[in-house]
mmCIF file as Biopython writes it, N, C-alpha, C and O atoms, coordinates in Angstrom:
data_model
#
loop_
_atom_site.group_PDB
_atom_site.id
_atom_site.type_symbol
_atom_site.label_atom_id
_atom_site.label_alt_id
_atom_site.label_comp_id
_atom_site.label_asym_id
_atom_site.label_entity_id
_atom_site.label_seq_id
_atom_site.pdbx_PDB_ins_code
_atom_site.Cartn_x
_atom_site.Cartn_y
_atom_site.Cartn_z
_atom_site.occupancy
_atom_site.B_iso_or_equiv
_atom_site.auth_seq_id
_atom_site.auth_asym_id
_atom_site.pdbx_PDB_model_num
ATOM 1   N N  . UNK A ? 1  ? 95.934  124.096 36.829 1.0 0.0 1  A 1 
ATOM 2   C CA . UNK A ? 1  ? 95.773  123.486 35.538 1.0 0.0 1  A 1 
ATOM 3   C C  . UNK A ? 1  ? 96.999  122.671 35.139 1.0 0.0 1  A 1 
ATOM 4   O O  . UNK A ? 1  ? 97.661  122.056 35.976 1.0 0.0 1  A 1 
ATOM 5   N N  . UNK A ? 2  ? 97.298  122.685 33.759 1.0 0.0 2  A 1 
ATOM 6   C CA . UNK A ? 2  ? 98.368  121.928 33.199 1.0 0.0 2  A 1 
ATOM 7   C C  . UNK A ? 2  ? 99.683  122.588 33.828 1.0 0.0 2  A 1 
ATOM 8   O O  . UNK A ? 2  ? 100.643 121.832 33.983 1.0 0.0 2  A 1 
ATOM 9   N N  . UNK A ? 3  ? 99.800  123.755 34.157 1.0 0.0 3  A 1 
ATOM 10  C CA . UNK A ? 3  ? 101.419 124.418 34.428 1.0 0.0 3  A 1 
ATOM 11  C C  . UNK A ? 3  ? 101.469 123.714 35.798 1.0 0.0 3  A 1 
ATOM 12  O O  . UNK A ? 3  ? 102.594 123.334 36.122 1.0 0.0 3  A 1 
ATOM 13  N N  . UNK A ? 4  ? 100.519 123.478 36.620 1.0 0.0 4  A 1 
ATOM 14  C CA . UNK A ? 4  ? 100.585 123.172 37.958 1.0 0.0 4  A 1 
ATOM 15  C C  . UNK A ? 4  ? 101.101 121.614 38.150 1.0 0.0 4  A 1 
ATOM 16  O O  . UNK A ? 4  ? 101.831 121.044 38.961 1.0 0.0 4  A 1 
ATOM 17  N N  . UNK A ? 5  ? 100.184 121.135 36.736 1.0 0.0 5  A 1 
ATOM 18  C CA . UNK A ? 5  ? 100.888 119.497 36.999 1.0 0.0 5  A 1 
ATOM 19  C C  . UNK A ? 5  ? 102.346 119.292 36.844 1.0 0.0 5  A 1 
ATOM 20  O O  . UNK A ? 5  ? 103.213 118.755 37.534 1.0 0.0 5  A 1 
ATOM 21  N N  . UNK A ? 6  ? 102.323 119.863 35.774 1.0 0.0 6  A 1 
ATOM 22  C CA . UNK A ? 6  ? 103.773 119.886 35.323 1.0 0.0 6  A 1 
ATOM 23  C C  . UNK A ? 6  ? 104.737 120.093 36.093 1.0 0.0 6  A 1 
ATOM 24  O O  . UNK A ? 6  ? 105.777 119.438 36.029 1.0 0.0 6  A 1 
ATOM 25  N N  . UNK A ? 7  ? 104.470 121.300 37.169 1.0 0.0 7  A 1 
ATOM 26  C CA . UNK A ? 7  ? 105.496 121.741 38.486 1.0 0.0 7  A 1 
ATOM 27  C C  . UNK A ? 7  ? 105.445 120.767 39.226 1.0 0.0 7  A 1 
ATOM 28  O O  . UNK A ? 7  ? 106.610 120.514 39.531 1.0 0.0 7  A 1 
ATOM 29  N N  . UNK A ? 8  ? 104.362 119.635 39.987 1.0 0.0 8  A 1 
ATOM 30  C CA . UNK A ? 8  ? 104.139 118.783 40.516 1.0 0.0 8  A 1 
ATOM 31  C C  . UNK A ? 8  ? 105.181 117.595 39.841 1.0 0.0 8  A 1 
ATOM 32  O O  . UNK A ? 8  ? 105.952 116.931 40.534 1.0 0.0 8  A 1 
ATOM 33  N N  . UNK A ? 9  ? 105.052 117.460 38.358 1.0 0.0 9  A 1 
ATOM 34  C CA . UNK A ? 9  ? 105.389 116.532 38.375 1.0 0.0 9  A 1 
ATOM 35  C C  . UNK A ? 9  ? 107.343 116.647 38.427 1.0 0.0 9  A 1 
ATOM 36  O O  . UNK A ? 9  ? 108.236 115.926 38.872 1.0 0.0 9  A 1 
ATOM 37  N N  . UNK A ? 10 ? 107.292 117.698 37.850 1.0 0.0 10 A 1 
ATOM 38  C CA . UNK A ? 10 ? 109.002 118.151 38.017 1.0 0.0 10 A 1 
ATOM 39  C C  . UNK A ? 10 ? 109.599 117.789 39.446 1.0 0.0 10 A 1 
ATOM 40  O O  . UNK A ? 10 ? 110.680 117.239 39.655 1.0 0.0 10 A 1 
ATOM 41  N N  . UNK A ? 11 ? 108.788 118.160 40.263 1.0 0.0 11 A 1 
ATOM 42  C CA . UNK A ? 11 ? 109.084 118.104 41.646 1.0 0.0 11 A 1 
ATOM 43  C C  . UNK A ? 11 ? 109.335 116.901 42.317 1.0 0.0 11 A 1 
ATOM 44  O O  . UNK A ? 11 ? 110.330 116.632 42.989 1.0 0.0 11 A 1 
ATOM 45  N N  . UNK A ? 12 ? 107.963 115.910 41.992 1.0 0.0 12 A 1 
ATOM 46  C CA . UNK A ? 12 ? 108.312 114.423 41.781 1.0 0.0 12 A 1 
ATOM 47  C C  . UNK A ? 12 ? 109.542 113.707 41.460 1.0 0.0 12 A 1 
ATOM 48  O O  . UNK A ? 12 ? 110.261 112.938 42.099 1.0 0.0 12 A 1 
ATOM 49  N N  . UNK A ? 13 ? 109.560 114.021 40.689 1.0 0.0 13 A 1 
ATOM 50  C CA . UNK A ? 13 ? 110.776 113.714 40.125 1.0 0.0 13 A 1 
ATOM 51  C C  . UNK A ? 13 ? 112.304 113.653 40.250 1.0 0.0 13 A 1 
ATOM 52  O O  . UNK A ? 13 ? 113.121 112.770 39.989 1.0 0.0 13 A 1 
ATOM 53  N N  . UNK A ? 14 ? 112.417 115.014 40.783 1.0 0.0 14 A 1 
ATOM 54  C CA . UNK A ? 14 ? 113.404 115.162 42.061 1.0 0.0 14 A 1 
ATOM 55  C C  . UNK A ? 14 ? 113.531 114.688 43.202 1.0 0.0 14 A 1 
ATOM 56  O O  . UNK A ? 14 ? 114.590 114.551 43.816 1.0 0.0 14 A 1 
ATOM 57  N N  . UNK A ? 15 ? 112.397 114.395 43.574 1.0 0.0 15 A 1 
ATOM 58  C CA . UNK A ? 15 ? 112.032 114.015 44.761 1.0 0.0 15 A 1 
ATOM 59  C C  . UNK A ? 15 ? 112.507 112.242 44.719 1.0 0.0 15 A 1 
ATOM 60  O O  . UNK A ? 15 ? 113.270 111.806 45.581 1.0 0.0 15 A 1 
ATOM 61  N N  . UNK A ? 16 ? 112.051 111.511 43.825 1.0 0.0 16 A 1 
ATOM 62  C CA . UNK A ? 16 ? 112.327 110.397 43.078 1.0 0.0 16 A 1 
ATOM 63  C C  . UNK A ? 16 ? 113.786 110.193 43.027 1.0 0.0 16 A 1 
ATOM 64  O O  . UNK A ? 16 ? 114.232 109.210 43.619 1.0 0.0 16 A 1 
ATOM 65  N N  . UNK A ? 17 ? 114.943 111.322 42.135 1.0 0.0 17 A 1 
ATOM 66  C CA . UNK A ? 17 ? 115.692 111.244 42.154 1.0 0.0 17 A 1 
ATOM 67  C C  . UNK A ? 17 ? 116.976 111.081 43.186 1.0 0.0 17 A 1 
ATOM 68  O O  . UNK A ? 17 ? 118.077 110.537 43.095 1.0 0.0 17 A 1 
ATOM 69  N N  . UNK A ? 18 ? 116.159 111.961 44.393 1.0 0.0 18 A 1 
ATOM 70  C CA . UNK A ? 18 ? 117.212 111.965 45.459 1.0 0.0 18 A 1 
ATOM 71  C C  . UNK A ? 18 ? 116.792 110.761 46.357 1.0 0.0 18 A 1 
ATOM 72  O O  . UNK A ? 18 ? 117.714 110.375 47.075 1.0 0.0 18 A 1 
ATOM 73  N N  . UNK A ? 19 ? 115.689 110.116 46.482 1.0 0.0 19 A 1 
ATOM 74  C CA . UNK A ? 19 ? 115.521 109.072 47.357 1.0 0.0 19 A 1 
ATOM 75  C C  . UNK A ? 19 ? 116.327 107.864 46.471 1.0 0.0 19 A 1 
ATOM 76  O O  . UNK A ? 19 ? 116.877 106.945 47.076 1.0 0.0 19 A 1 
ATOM 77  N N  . UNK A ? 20 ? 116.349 107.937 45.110 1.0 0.0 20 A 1 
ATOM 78  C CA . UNK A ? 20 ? 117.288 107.293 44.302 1.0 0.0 20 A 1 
ATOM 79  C C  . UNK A ? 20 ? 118.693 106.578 45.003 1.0 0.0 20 A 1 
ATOM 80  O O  . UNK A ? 20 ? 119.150 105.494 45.366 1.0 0.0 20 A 1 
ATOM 81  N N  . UNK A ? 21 ? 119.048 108.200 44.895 1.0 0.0 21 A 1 
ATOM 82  C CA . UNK A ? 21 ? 120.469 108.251 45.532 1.0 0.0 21 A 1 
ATOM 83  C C  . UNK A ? 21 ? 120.502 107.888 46.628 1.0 0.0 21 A 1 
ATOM 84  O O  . UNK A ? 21 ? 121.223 106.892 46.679 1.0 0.0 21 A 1 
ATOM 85  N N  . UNK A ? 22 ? 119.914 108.276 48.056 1.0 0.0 22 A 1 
ATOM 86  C CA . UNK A ? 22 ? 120.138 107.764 49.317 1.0 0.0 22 A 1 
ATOM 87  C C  . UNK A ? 22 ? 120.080 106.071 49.156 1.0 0.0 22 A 1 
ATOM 88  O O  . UNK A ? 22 ? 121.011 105.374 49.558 1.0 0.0 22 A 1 
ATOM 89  N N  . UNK A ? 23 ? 118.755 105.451 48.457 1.0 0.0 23 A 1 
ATOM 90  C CA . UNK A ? 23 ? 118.863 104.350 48.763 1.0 0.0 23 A 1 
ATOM 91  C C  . UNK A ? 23 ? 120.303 103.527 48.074 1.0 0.0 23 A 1 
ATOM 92  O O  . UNK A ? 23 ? 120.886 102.632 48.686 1.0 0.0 23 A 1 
ATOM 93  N N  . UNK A ? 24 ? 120.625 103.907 47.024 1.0 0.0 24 A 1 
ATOM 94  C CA . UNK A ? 24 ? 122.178 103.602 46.469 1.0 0.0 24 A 1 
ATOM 95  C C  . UNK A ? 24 ? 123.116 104.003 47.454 1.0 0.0 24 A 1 
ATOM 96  O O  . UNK A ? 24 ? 124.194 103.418 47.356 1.0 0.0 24 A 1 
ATOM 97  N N  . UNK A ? 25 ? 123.026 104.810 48.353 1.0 0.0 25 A 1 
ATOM 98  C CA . UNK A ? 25 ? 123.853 104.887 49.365 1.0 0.0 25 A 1 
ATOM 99  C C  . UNK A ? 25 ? 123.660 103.939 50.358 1.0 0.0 25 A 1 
ATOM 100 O O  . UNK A ? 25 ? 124.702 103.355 50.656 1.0 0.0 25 A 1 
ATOM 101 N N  . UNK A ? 26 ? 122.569 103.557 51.034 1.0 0.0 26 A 1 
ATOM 102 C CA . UNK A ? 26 ? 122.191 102.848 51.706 1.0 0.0 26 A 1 
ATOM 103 C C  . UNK A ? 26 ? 122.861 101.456 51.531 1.0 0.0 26 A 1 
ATOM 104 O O  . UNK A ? 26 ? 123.325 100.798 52.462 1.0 0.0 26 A 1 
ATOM 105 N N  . UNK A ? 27 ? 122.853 101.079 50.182 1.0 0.0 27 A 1 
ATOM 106 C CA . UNK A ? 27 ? 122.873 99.789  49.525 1.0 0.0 27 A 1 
ATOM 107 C C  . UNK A ? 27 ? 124.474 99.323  49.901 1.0 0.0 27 A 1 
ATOM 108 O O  . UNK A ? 27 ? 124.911 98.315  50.456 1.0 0.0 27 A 1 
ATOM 109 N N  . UNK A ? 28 ? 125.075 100.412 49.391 1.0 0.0 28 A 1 
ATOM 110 C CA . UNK A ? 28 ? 126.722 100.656 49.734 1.0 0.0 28 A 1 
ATOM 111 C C  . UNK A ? 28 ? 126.800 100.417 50.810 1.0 0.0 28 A 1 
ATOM 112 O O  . UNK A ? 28 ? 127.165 99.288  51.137 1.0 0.0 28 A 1 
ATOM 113 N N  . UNK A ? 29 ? 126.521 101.283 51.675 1.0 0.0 29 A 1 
ATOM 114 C CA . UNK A ? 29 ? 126.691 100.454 53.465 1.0 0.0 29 A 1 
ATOM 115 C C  . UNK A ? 29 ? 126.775 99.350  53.774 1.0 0.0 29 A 1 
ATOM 116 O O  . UNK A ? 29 ? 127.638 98.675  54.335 1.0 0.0 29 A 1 
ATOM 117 N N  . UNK A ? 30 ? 125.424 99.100  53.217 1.0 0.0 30 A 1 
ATOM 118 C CA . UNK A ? 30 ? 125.285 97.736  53.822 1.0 0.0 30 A 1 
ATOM 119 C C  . UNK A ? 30 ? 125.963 96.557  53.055 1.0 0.0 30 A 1 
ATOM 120 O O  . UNK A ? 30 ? 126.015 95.391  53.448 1.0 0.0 30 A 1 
ATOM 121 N N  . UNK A ? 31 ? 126.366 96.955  52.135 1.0 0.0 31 A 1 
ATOM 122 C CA . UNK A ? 31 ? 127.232 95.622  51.173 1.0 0.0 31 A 1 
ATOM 123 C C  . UNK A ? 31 ? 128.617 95.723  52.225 1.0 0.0 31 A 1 
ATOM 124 O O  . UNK A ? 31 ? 129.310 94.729  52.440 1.0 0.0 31 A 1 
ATOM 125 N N  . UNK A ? 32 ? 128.833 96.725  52.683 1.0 0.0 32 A 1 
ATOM 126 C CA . UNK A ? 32 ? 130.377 96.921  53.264 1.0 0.0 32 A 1 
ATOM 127 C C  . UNK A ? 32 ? 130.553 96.782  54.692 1.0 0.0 32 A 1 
ATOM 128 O O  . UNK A ? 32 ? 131.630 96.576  55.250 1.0 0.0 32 A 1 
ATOM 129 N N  . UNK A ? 33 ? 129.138 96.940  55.388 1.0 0.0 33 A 1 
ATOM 130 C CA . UNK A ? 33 ? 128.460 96.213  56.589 1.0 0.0 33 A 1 
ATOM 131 C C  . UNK A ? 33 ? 129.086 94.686  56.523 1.0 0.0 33 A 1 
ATOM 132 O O  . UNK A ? 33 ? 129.891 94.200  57.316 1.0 0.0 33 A 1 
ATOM 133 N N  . UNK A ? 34 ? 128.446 94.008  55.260 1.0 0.0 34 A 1 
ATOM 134 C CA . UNK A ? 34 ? 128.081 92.504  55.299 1.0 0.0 34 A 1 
ATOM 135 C C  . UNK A ? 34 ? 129.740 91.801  55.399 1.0 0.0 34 A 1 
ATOM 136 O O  . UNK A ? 34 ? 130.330 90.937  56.047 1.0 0.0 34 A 1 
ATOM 137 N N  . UNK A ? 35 ? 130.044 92.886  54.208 1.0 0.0 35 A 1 
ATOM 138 C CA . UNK A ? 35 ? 131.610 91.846  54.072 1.0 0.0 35 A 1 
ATOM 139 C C  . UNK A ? 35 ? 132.497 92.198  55.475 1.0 0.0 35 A 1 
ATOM 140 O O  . UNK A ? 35 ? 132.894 91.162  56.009 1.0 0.0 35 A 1 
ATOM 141 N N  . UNK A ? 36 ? 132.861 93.344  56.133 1.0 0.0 36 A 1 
ATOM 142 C CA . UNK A ? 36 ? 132.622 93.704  57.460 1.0 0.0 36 A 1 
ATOM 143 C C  . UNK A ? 36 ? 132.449 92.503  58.342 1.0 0.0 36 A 1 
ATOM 144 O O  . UNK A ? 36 ? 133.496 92.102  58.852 1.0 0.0 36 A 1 
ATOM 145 N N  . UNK A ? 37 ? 131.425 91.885  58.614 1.0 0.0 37 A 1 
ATOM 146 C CA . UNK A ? 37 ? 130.585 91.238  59.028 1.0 0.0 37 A 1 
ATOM 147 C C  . UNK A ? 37 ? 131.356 89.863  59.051 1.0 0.0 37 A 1 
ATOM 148 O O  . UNK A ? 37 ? 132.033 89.425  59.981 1.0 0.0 37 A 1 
ATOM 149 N N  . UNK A ? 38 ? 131.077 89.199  57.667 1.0 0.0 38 A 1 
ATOM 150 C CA . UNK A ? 38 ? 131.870 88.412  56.641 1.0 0.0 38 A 1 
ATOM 151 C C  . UNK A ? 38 ? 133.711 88.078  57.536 1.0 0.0 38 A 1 
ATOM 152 O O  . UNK A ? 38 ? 134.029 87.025  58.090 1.0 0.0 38 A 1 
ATOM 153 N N  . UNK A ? 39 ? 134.389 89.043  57.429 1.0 0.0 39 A 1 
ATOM 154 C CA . UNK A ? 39 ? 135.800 88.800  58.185 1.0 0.0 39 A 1 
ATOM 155 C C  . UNK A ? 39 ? 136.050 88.687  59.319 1.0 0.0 39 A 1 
ATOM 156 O O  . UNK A ? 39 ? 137.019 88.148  59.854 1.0 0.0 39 A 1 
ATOM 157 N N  . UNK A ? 40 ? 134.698 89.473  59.989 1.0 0.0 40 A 1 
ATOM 158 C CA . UNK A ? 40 ? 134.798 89.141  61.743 1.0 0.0 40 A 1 
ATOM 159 C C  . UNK A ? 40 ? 134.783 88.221  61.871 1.0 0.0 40 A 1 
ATOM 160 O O  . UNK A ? 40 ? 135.798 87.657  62.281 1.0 0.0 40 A 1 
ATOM 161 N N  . UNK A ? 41 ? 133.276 87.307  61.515 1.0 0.0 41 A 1 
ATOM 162 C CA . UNK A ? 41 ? 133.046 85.943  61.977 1.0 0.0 41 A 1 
ATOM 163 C C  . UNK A ? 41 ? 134.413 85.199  61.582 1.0 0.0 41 A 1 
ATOM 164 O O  . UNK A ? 41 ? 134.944 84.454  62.405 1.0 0.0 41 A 1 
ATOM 165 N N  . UNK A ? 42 ? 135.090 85.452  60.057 1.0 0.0 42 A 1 
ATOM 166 C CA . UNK A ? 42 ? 136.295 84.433  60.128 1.0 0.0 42 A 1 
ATOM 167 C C  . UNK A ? 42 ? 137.494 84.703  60.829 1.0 0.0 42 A 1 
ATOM 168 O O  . UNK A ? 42 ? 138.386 83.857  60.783 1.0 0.0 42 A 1 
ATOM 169 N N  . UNK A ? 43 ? 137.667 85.816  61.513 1.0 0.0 43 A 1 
ATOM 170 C CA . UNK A ? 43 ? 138.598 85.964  62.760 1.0 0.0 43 A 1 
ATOM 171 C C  . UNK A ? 43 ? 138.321 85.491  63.844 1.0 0.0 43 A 1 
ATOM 172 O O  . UNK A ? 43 ? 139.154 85.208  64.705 1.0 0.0 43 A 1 
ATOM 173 N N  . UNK A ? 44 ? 136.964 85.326  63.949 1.0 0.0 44 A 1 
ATOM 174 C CA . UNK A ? 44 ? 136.422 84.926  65.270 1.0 0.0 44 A 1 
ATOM 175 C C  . UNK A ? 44 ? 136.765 83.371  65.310 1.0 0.0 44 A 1 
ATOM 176 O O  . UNK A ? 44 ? 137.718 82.812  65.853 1.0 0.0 44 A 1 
ATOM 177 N N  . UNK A ? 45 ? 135.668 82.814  64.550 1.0 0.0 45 A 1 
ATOM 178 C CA . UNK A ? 45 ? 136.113 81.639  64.329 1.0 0.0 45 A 1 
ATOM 179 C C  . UNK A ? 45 ? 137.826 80.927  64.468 1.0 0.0 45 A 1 
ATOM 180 O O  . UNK A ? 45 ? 138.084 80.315  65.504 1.0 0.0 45 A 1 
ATOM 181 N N  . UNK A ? 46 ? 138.524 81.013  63.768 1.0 0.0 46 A 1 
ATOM 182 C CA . UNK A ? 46 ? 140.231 81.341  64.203 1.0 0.0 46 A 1 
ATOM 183 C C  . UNK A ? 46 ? 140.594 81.537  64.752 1.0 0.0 46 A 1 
ATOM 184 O O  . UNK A ? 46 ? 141.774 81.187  64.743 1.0 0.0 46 A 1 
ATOM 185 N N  . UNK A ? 47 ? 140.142 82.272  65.851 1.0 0.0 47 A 1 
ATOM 186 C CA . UNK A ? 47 ? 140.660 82.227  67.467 1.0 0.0 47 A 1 
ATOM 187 C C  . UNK A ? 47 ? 140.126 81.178  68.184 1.0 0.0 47 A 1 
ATOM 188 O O  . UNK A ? 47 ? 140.882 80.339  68.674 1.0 0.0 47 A 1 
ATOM 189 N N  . UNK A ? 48 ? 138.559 81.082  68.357 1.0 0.0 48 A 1 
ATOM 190 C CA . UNK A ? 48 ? 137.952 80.060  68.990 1.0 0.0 48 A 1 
ATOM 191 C C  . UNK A ? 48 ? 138.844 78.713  68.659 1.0 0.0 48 A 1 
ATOM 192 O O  . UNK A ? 48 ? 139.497 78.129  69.523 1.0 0.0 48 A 1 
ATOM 193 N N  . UNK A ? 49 ? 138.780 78.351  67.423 1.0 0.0 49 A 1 
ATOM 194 C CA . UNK A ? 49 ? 139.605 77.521  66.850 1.0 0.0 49 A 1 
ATOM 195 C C  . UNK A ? 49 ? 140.832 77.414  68.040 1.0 0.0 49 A 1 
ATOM 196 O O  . UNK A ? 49 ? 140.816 76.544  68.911 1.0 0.0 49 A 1 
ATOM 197 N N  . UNK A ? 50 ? 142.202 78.758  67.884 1.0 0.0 50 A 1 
ATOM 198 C CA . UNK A ? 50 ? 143.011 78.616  68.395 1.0 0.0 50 A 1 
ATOM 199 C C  . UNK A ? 50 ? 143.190 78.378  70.301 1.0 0.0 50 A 1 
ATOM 200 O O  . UNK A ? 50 ? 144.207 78.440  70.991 1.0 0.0 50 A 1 
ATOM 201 N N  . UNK A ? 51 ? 142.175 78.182  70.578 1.0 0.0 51 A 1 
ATOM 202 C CA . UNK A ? 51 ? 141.389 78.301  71.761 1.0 0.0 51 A 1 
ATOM 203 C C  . UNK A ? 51 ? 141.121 76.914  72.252 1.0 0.0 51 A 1 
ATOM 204 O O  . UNK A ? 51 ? 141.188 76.640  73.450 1.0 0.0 51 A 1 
ATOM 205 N N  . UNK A ? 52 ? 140.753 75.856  71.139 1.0 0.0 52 A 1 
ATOM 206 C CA . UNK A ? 52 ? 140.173 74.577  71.292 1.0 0.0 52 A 1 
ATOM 207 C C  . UNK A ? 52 ? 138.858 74.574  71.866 1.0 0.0 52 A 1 
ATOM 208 O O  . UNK A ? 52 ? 138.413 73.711  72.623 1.0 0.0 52 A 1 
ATOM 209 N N  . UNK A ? 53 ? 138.161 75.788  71.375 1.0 0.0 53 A 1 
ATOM 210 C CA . UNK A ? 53 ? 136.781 75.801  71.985 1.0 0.0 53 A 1 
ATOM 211 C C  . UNK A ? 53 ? 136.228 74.972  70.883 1.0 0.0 53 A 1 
ATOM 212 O O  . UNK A ? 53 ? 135.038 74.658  70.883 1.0 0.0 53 A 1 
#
């Protein structure tokens, strides 16, 4: 009945909450991936450069 939804929906909810969080974690990675990412290529570049490739 109603007590059952209610546990359902509590549960939801948590459930909601923590996929919340992982994907905010996720998000973090990958922003720190990109810039990561971001300084290689301009080191890379800068050598090639120093290279005369």
């Amino acid at each position: 009945g109603i007590t059952d939804l209610r546990g359902e929906i509590q549960q939801n909810q948590k459930v909601a909450q923590q996929l919340i969080e992982e994907l905010t974690k996720l998000r973090d990675s990958i922003g720190q991936d990109v810039r990561a990412f971001g300084s290689n290529k301009d080191l890379l570049q800068s050598i090639l450069k120093n290279q005369g490739a």
